[in-house]
N, C-alpha and C positions, 0 to 999 in steps of 0.2 A: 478217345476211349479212356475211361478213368482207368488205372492201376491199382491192384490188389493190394489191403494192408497188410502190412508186415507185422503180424502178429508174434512171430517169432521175438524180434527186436523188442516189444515194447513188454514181452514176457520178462525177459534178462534184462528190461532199462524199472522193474517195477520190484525182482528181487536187487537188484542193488542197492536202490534207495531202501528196502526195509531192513538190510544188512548193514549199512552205514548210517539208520537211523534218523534220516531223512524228511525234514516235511516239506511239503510242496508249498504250505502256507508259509515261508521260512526262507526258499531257496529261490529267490528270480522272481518270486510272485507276480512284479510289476512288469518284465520284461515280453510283453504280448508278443512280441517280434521271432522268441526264441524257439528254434525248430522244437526241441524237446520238451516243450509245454503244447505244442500243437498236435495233443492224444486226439485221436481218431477212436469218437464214443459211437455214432453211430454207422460203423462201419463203409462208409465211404469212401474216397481215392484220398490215399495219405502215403508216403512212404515208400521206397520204390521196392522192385520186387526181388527177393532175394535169391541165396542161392538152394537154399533147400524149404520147404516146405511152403502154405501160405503161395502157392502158385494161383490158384484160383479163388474168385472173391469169396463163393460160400464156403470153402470146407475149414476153415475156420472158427466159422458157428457155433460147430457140435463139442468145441473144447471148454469144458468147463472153467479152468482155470483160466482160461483168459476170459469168460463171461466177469468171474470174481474181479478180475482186475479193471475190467472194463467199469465195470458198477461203481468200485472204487474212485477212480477217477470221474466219471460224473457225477461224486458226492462233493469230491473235491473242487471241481469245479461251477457247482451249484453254490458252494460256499463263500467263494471267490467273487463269483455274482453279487451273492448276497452284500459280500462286504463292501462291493464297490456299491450299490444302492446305496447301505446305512451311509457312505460316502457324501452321496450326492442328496442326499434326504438332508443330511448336517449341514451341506451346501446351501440347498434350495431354505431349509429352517433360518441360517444367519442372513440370507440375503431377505426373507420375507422378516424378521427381525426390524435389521434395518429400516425397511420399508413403512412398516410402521411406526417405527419409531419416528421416523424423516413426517410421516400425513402425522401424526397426534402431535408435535412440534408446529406443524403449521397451522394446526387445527387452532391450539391453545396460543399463538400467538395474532392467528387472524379475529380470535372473540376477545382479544385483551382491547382495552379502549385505550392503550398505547399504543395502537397499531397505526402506524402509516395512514394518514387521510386519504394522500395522494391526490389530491383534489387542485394540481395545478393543472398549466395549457399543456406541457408535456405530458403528463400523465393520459390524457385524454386524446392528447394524437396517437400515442403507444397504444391507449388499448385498442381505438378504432385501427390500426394496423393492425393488430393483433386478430380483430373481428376478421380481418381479409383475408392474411393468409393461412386463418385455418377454413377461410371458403374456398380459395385458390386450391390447399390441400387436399379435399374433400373433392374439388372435381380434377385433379389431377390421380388419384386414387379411380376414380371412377373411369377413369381413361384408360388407365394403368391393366386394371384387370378388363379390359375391353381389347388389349392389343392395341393400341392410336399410340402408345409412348414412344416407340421405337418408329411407328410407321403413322404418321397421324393424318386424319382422314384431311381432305380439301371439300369446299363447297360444292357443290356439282357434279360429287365425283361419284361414281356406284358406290363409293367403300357408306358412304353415309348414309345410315339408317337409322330414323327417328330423328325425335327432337332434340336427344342429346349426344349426338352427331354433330348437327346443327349449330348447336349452342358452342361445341369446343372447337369446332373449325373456324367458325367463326371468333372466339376468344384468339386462335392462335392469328386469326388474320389482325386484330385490332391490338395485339403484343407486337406483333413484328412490323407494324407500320406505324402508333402510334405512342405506344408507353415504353417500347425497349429504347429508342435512338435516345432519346433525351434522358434516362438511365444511364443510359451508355457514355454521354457527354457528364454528365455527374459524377460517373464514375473515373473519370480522366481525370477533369479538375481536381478531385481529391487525389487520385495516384501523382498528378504530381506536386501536389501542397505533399504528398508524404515524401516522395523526395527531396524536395524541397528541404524540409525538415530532418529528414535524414542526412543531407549532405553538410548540415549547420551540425548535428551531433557528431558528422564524421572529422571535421574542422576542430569542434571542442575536444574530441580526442586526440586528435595531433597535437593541439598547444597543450595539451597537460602533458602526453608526451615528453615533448620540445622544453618542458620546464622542468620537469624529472632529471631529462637528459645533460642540460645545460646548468642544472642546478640552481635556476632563480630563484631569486626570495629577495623579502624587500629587506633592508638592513639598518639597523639601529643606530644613531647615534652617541649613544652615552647607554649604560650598561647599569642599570642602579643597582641589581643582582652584585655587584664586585664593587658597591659604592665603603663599603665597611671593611675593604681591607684593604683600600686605597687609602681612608684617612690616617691619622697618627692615632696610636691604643684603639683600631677598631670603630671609631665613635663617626656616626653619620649626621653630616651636617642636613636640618631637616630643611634648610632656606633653599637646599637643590631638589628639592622633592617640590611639584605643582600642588597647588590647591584641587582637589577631585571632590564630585559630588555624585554619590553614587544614589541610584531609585531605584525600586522595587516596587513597582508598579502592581496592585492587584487586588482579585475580586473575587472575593466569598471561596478562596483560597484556604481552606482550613486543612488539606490531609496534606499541605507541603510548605507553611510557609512556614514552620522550625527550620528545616534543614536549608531554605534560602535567606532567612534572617542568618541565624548561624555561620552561613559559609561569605557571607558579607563582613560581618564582624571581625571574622579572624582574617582580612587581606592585610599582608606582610605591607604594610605603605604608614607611614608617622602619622601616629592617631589624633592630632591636632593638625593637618595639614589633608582630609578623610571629612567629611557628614554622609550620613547613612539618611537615607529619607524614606520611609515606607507607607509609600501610596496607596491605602486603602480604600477601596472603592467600593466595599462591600455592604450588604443591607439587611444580611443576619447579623440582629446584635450579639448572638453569641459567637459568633464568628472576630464581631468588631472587639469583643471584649478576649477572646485570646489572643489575639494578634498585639494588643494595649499589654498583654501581660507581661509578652516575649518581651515587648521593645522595652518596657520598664527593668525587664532582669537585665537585659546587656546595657542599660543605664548604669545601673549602680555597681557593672565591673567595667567602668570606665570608656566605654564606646560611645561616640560620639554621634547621635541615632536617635531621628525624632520622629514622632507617626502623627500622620494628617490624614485628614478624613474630610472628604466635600460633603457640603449641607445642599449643592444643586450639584448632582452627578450627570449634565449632560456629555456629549461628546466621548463615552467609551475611554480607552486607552488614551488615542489624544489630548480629549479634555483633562484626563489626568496629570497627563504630562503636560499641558501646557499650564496649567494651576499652578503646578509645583515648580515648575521656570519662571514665575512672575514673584516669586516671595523675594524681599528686598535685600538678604544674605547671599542669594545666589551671583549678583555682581562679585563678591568675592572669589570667585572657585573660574578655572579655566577651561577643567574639563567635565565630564559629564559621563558616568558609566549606567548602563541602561541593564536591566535584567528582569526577567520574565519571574514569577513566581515559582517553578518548578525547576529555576537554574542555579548551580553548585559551583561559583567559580573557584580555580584552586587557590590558597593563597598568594603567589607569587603572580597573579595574574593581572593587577596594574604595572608588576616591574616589567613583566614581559609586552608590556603593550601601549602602555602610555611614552617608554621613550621611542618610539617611531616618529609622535610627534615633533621631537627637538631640531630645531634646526629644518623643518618642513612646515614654512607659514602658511601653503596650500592646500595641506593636508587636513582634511573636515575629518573622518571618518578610522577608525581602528575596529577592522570585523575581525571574531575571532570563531571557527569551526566548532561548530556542535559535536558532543560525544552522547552516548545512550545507554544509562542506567541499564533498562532495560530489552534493549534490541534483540536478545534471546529468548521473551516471554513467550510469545504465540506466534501462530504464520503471519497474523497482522503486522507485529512489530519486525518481525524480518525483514517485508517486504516493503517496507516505509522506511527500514533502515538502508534497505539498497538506491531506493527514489533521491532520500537526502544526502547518500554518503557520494550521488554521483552529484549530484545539487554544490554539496561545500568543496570535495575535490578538484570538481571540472569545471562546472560553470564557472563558479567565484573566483576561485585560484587564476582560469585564464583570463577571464574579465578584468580583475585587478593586475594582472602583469602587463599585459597589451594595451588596454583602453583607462587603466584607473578608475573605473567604474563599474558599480554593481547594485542592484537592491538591498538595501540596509536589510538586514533580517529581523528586527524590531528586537532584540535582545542580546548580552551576550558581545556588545561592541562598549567603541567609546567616542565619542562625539567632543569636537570642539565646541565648545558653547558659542564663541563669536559667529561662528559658520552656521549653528541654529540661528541666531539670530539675525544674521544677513539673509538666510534662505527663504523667512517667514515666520520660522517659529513652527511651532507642532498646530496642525489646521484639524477640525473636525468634519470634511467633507467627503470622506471616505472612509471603509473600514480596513484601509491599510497605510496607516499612518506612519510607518514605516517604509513604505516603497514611494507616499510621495514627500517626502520630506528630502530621501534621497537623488530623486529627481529634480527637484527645485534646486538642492545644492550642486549638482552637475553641473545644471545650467546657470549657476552664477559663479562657474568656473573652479572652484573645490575637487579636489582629487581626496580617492579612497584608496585603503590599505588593507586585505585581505592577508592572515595569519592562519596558514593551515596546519603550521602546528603546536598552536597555541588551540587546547579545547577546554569547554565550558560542559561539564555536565549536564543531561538534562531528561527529560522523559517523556515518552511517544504517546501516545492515546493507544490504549489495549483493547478499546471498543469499538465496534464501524461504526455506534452513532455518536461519537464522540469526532474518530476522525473524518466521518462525511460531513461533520456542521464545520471541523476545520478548513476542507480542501474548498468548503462552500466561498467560506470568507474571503480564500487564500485566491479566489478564484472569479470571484465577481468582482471584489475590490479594485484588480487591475484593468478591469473595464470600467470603473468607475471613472479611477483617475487616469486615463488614454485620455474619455468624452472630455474630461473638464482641461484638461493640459495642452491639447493635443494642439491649439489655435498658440499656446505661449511656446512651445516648441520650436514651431516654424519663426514668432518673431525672435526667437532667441541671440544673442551674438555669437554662442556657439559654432562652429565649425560646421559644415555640411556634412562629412562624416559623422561627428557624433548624432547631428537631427536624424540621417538615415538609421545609425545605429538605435538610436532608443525610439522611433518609429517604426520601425522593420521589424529586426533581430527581437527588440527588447519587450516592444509590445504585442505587434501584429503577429509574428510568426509563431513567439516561443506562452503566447498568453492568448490567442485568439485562435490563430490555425489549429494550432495543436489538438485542442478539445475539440475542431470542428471535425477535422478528419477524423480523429480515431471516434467519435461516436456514427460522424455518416457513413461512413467507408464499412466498419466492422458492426455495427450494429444495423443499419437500414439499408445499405447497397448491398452488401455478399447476399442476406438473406433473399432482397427481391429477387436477385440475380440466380435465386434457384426455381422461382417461380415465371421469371422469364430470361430464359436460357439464350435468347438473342443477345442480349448485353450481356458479356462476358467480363470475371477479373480475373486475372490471370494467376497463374497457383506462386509467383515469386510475390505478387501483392499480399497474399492471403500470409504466405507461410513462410519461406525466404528471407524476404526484407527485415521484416517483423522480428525474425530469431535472430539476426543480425545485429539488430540494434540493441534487441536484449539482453545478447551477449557484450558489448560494450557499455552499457550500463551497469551490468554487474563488476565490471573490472576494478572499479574504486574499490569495492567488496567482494575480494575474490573466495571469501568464506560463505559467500551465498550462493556459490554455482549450481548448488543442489536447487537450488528454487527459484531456475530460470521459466521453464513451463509456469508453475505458479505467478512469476513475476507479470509476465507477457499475457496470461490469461485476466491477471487482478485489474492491470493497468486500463486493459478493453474493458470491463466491469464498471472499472472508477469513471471513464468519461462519461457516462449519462450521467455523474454529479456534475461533474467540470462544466460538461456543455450546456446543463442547465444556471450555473452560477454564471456563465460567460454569460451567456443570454439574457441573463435576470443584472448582471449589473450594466450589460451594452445600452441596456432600453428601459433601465429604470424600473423595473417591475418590484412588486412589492418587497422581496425578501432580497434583495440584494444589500438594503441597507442592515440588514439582522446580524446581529453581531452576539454570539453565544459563547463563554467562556470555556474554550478548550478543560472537560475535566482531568483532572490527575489523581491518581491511586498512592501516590506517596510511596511507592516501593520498595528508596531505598533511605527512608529518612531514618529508622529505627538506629542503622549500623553508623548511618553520615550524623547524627546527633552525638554518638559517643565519640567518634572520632573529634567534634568541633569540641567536649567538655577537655577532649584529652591536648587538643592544639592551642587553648583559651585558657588552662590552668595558670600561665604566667597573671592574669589579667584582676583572676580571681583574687579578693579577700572575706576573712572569716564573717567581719561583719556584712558586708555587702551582699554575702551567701545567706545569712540569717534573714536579713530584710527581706529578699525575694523570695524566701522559700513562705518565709509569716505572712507577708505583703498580698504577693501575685500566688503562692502555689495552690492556697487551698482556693482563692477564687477561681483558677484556671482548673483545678479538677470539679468544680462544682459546674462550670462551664462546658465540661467536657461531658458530664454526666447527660445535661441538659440536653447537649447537640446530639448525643446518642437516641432519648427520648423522640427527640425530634424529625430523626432523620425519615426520609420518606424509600420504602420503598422502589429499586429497581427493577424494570425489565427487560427481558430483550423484544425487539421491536421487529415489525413486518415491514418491507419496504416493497411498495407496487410493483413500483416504476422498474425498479430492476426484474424480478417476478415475473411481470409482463414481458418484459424483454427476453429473460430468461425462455419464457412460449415460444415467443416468436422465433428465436433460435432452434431450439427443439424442435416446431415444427418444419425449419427450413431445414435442418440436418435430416428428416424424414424422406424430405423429396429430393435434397440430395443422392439420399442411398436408393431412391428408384431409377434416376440416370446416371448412377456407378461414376461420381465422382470424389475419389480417395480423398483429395486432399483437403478440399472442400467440406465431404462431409464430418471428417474426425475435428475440424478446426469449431463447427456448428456444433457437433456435440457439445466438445469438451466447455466449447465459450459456453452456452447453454446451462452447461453444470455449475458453472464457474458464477452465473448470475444467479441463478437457483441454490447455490449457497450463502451469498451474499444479503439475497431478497430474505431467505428466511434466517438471515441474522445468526449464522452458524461458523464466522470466521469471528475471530479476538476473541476478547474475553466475555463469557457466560455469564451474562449478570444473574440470573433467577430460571 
């Protein structure tokens, strides 16, 4: 039996607040919980009953004064109403905002004829998967509201009525005796290829560990930093300094190769014991003619710095680099520094690196760790700064302490020239001419030296179609050169250790496995395994392991904590690149051989150009300044004008295959949430979102 209101009470709770001035819109508004906002408008059981008056529920009625007050407060609370709507009205308005903005972006990038073909073999297994399990869906839904999900019918049995009865008992008998078991063994072999691989990261993290801890590092013989105040008055003898030949390899390079001409020119090492060589590969002539311009100005302030240009540009990078090793000066020179277009080495960066070689005849290689311009532009560059800063901390660092051996990184190091030339020389049968050059010198006995903290500036791709034609190269390449090496490995005289090591670890696990699991495992097996719930993966596979390792990846980059979801979601996104490049260069498929010049935005050349005029002024004279500005400056701006004319239009681009994938997720996190599986389906979600950003080209930088 409900209790009379206490009208009395809410008399003296209603002159208070107009005596002390009170608004209700003002005091607690938000706290629904609070007794004294829970007014009793249509007089109902509220309030217990007191000691005088207000004893029974009607005689309250006939008082006026609490009528007035009553009205009052359901004005107030009409209000209150209202404002939580305009609330959710503002809500529901940004979210359907979005929405549109999200379909008219993909609207205008699926009618752009820059859109994704997608017209490979992957593509077209995605989408006929795709076709499936939105039928799968579609009669799991129709089971769903039938009652069969929790209780599902058997053949023969009363529950089964009609034909599609029928049809789904029969589907569950031909899942659970024919297509979950062999799911279910797929799904093993990948849980333990990710252990597998897990247990390899959890080892690289203990030797970088163990090297921290112990303080390794490789150590120098001779100090040429302290060579000028060893001698008498200062004065460096330059017959103790090596002959060095530095290249700059590059192609159609124009928004960076000031600031990598420039940071070549000024290295602190005797400018007659130094040639600067700039490889240009490129096939816009305006392009060819400012690159002629630069090397002309640091001509006539005295740098010793020629530019070459092939009239047959095959073989890529290597062909480059092997042209420029056959000219008949270079028997002079002993070492060989390599750098990428977009690289800024500091000036003191041959004294820190060239003497490691002294007094070590075995040593082929001096690699030095990457640093990043840019790594705080967008989530793209964040999350490629945390991939490579575990890449040069972990890998390389314990690679070179333990085994002496690593993947050259094609830039950014420095190479004995003898030891190229013993290994082969720079070959063009792959497009990672860098990983097998480094391999051939392993295996005719050469040891490498990794410098982690010696770094080389340099800059990320701000674009995913910039960085997906990278990871493509970065990624099929090493299947190229497994297939062609893999028979000279085994005859090699090498150790059995190392054949294991660069068979196993080097190729097969950390270049082959890798992309197989994370695209089977998280892209094709979780989803079926919602469709058929016989084969199960277990939620430490899904979710556990996975953050585990994320979290030790981030540790080189402990400023990226915040973007470990991000990281762990990007990564399961990136392998349907990966595992399409592995595959394409396993089996020869046509784009494995495609080699696309990573582009660059030039970020930080504007600041790194005044910086080189201000480190280069010893070098400079008044005439030499006169000649390049009359010579090179006015051709170079009329060049610059030209290349502007010319330039073609960017866009951002649609990618299918992710897209697709993106569905398919989405729909298995659907059917997830009909058999109340938590972890499972926030993982579907989110991966889902996560490929649906990527597909429609919404992470890096916004070209148009």
């Amino acid at each position: 039996m409900s209790r009379a209101p206490n009208y009395e009470f809410q008399e003296w709770w209603n002159k208070q607040r107009e005596k002390n001035n009170l608004d209700l819109f003002e005091d607690k508004s938000d706290q629904s919980t609070s007794p004294f906002l829970s007014i009793n408008v249509d007089g109902g059981g509220g309030g217990t009953g007191g000691s005088s008056g207000g004893g029974s529920g009607g005689s309250g009625s006939s008082d006026p004064s609490v009528e007035k007050d009553r009205s009052r407060s359901a004005r107030q609370l009409r209000w209150v109403c209202l404002l939580r709507f305009q609330q959710i009205a503002a809500s529901l308005a940004w979210i359907s905002n979005g929405v549109v903005i999200l379909v008219r972006t993909a609207n205008r990038r699926i009618a752009t004829p820059l859109a994704d073909s997608g017209s490979s073999r992957l593509y077209r297994a995605i989408r006929v998967f795709l076709v499936v399990v939105i039928l799968l869906l579609g009669l799991e839904l129709l089971a769903y509201f039938k009652g069969w999900h929790f209780s599902p019918p058997t053949v023969g049995s009363a529950e089964v009525l009609g034909m599609v009865g029928v049809v789904y008992a029969r589907w569950i008998e031909i899942r659970a005796d024919y297509l979950a078991p062999p799911l279910q063994s797929l799904a093993n072999l990948c849980t333990v290829l990710f252990i597998v691989q897990s247990i390899d990261r959890i080892v690289l993290i203990l030797g970088c560990f163990w090297i921290k801890f112990r303080r390794l590092k490789p150590v120098a013989s001779v100090d040429y930093e302290s060579n000028a105040d060893e001698n008498e008055n200062g004065v460096v003898n330059v017959d103790d300094y090596p002959m060095v030949l530095v290249q700059i390899p590059m192609c159609n390079e124009k928004e960076v190769y000031q600031q990598s001409i420039g940071a070549v020119c000024i290295l602190d090492w005797p400018k007659e014991r130094m040639l600067v060589q700039i490889l240009d590969d490129s096939d816009e002539v305006d392009t060819q003619q400012l690159i002629k311009a630069e090397v002309l100005k640091w001509q006539q302030r005295g740098i010793r710095i020629i530019y070459r240009h092939r009239l047959i540009r095959t073989g890529y990078k290597a062909g480059n680099l092997k042209s420029a090793m056959g000219c008949d000066y270079v028997k002079d020179y002993e070492f060989v520094a390599i750098f990428d277009a977009d690289f800024q080495p500091t000036p003191d960066f041959l004294k820190k690196s060239v003497p490691y070689f002294k007094g070590n005849d075995d040593l082929a290689l001096v690699q030095t760790r990457w640093a990043f311009v840019n790594k705080d532009e967008n989530l793209l560059t964040r999350l490629q700064n945390i991939n490579l800063s575990f890449h040069f901390e972990v890998e390389q660092q314990v690679n070179s302490v333990f085994i002496n051996f690593f993947g050259f990184n094609g830039t950014a190091g420095v190479w004995r020239i003898k030891a190229l030339e013993e290994s082969g020389g720079w070959l063009e049968r792959t497009t990672v001419e860098d990983m097998d050059i480094a391999v051939r010198a392993h295996l005719c006995g050469w040891k490498f030296i990794f410098l982690n903290d010696v770094k080389c500036l340099c800059e990320l791709p701000e674009t995913y179609e910039a960085y997906k034609k990278q990871q493509h190269r970065w990624h099929s390449g090493p299947m190229q050169l497994f297939r062609l090496c893999f028979v000279d490995i085994l005859r090699s005289k090498v150790s059995w250790g190392k054949k294991v090591n660069l068979i196993f670890f080097f190729f097969l696990l950390r270049k082959l496995i890798l992309p197989f699991y994370s695209f089977t495992l998280f892209c094709i097996i979780l989803p079926m395994t919602m469709f058929l719930p016989e084969a199960e993966l277990p939620a430490w596979v899904v979710c556990y392991v996975p953050g585990i390792m994320s979290i030790l990846s981030v540790l080189p980059a402990p400023r990226s904590f915040p973007f470990i979801v991000p990281y762990l979601l990007f990564e399961n996104t990136m392998s349907v690149t990966k595992f399409n490049a592995m595959i394409s260069g396993l089996f020869r498929f046509g784009s494995s051989y495609e080699w696309v010049v990573t582009k660059k935005l030039g970020r930080s050349s504007e600041t790194d150009l005044v910086a080189f005029e201000k480190e280069s002024e010893p070098l400079m004279r008044s005439n030499s300044l006169h000649r390049s500005s009359s010579d090179s400056g006015i051709e170079e701006l009329s060049k610059l004008e030209l290349s502007k004319k010319t330039v073609k239009t960017k866009r951002n681009r649609l990618y299918r295959k992710e897209l697709a994938l993106a569905f398919i997720l989405l729909t298995a996190s659907v059917r997830s949430l009909l058999s109340a599986q938590g972890i499972h389906f926030y993982f579907l979600l989110f991966q889902g979102i996560s490929f649906l950003v990527v597909g429609l080209d919404l992470i890096g930088e916004q070209v148009s």
